[in-house]
N, C-alpha and C positions, 0 to 999 in steps of 0.2 A: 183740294188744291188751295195752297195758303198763297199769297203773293209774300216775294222775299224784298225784303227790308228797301232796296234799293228801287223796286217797282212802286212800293207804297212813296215812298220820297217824289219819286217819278210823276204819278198819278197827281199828288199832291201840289206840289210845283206847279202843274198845271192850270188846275183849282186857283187857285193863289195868281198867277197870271193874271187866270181872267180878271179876276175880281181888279187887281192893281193897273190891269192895263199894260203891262209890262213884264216882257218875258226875264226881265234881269231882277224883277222882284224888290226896286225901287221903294219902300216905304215911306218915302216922303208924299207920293201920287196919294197914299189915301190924305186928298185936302182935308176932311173935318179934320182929323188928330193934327194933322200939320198945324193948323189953325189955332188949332185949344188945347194941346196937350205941349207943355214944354221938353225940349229936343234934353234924349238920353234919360229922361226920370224912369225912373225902375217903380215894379207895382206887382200885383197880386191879385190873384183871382182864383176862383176855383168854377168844376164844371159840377154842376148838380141835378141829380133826377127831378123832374116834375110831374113823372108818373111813372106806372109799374113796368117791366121790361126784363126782357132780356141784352146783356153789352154787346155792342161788336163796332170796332172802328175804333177804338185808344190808340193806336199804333198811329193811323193818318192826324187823330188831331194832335196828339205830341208833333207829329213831324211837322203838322203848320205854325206851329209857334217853334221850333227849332230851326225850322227854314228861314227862318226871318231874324231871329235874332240866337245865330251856335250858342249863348253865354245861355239861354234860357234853361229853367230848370224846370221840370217836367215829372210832378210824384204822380204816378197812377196811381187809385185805390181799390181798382176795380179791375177784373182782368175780361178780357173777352169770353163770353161764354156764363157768365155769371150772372145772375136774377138782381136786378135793385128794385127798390120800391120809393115810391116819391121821398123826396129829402133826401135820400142817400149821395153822398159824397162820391163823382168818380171821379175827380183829378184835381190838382193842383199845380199850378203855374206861375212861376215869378219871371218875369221878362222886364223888358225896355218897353213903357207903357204903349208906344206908338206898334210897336212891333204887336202887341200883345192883341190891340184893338183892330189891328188889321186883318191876324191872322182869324177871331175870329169867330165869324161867320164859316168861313173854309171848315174851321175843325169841327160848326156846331153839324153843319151839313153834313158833312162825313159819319160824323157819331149819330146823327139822330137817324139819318137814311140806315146806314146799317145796323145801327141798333133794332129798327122797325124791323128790316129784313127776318133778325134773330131771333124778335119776339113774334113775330107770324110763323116762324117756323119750330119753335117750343110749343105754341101754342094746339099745331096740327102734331104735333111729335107725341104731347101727352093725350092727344085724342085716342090716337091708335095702341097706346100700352096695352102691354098684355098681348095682344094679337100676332106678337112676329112679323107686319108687317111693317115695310121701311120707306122712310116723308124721303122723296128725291125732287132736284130742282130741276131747271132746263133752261136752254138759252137765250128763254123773253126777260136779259136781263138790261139793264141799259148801258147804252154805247160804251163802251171804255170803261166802264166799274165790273166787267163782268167778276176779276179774279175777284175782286172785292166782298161784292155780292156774294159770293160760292162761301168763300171763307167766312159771311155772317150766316149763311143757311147752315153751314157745320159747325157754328158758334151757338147755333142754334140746337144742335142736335140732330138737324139732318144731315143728308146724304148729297154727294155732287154726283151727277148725273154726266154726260159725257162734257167736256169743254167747251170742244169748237168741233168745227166739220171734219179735223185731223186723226181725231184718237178713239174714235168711233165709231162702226158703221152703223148706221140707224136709217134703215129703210122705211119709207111712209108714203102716204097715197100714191103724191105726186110722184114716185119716183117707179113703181110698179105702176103706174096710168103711162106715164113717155116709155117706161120697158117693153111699152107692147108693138109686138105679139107673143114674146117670151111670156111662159104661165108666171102665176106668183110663186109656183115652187121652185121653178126654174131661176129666177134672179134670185132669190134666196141661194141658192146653191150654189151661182155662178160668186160671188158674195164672198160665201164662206170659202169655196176653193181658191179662190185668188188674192188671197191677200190673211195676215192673222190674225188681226183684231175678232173682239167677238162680234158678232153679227144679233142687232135688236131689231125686228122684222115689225112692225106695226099689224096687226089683224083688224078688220073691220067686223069678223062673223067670224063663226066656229070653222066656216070650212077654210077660211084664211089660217086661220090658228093650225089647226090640223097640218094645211100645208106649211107653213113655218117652222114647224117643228122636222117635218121630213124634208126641209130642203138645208136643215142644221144651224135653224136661229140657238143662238144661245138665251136671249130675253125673247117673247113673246109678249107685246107692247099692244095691250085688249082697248080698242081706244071705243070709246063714249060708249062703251057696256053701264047700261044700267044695273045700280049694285043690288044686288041680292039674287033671285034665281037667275037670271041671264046671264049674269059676272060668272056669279057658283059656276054653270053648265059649262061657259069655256072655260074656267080654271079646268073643271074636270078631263074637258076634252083634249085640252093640253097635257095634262099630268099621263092620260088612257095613252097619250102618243108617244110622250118620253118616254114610260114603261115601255112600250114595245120596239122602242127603238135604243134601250138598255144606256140611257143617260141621263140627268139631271136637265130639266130646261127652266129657267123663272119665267112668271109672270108676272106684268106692269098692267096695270089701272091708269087710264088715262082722261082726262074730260071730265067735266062739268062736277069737280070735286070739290067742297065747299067744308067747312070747317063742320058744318052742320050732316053734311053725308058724311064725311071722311071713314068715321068709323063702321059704318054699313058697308064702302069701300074693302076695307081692311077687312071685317069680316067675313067676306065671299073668299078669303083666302089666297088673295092674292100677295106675293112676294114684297113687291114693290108699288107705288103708288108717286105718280110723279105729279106735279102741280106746280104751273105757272105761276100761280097767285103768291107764293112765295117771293118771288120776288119782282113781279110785273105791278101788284098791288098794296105793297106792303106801305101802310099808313107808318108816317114817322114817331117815332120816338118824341117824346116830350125831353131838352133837357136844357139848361140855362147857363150862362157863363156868368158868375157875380164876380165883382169886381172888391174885391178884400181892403187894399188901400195900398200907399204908397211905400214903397221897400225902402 
């Protein structure tokens, strides 16, 4: 899920608010530049890596320096989704110097947050090569960046995982604990009969897995299985159940996944692998705005 041009503007604006205090996006409010920068001087800057990464977020920070000043010119060097390494070039900007200095902070926050996001998630992506198994996200992302966030995890090379609570069913503890006295095959079932999304059943144990499958989970979501024989055994037990129930079912790894297990993960066989830490934990980007001189 990408956000379209008008959502990234949207999000941004907002950004930009805060920082100015002003939802009309006034540039004269940031006082320093009022102060020490003379009114209309045109100027130059570019954004530059300060360490190694993967991009994501060029889109928000053009849009904070074109939010501010339409005349602003905006070269990308770099596109989302692409590897820099310290010193590399991603952008250039000629603005209205006031304009330029306000926006910022907005655009670095943008690019570095999500550049971080894209580089923790190449990071577990190249863990898992070779194994067929696939990095997905989920929605410990933060407040109001979520499309953001998604779009830097697939920037990244993973996967989005459901949205929001709408385009999913994704049943988990809590929701098979308030189901009771309905079994867990039973809400599974009730699930998949009423309504068409696929249904992703969380399992605690093998015998949940088992029932999941016979109550017509399409995913099978193995949560805090430790990886290697436990994982392997419910992969198996899952796979023994699809077989005889003449359909395809995945399964998801879930819990205490760490860049260091990932791949032991992955190896038990599992389809999918989903992980918070993509973007709950994702350390920022290193990247700098210099200031080139006056246009």
């Amino acid at each position: 899920m990408h956000p379209g041009p008008d959502e990234v503007r949207a999000v941004v604006r907002r950004a930009l608010a805060e920082d100015l205090g002003d939802d009309g996006l006034d540039v004269a409010r940031d006082v320093t530049s009022r102060l020490s920068v003379p009114a209309l001087r045109r100027g130059r800057a570019r954004v530059v890596a300060k360490s190694d990464g993967v991009l994501a977020g060029v889109a928000c920070a053009a849009a904070a320096f074109t939010l501010l000043d339409p005349a602003a010119r905006c070269d990308v060097r770099r596109a989302d989704g692409s590897a820099f390494r310290r010193g590399d070039l991603v952008l250039e900007v000629e603005s209205e110097m006031r304009c330029l200095l306000a926006a910022e902070r907005t655009a670095l926050n943008f690019l570095q947050r999500l550049s971080g996001v894209a580089t923790v998630t190449r990071a577990y992506v190249d863990a898992v090569a070779g194994t067929g198994a696939r990095i997905l996200d989920t929605r410990k992302t933060t407040p109001g960046l979520r499309l953001l966030e998604k779009a830097a995890v697939a920037a990244g090379g993973g996967q989005n995982h459901r949205i929001g609570l709408y385009d999913q069913v994704l049943l988990k503890e809590n929701h098979f604990g308030f189901a009771k006295p309905a079994s867990y095959e039973e809400v599974v079932r009730r699930c998949v009969r009423e309504q068409d999304r696929p249904v992703v059943a969380e399992a605690r144990d093998v015998a949940e897995a088992r029932a999941a499958v016979r109550g017509g989970a399409a995913v099978v979501l193995l949560d805090n299985f430790a990886p290697g024989a436990p994982l392997r055994a419910a992969v198996a037990a899952v796979q023994a159940e699809a077989l005889a129930a003449g359909r395809a079912v995945l399964t998801e790894a879930s819990g205490g996944v760490t860049l260091a297990t990932v791949r032991v993960f992955a190896e038990s066989g599992v389809d999918r692998i989903s992980i918070g830490a993509l973007t709950h934990s994702a350390p920022a980007a290193d990247l700098s705005l210099l200031v080139e001189g006056v246009a």
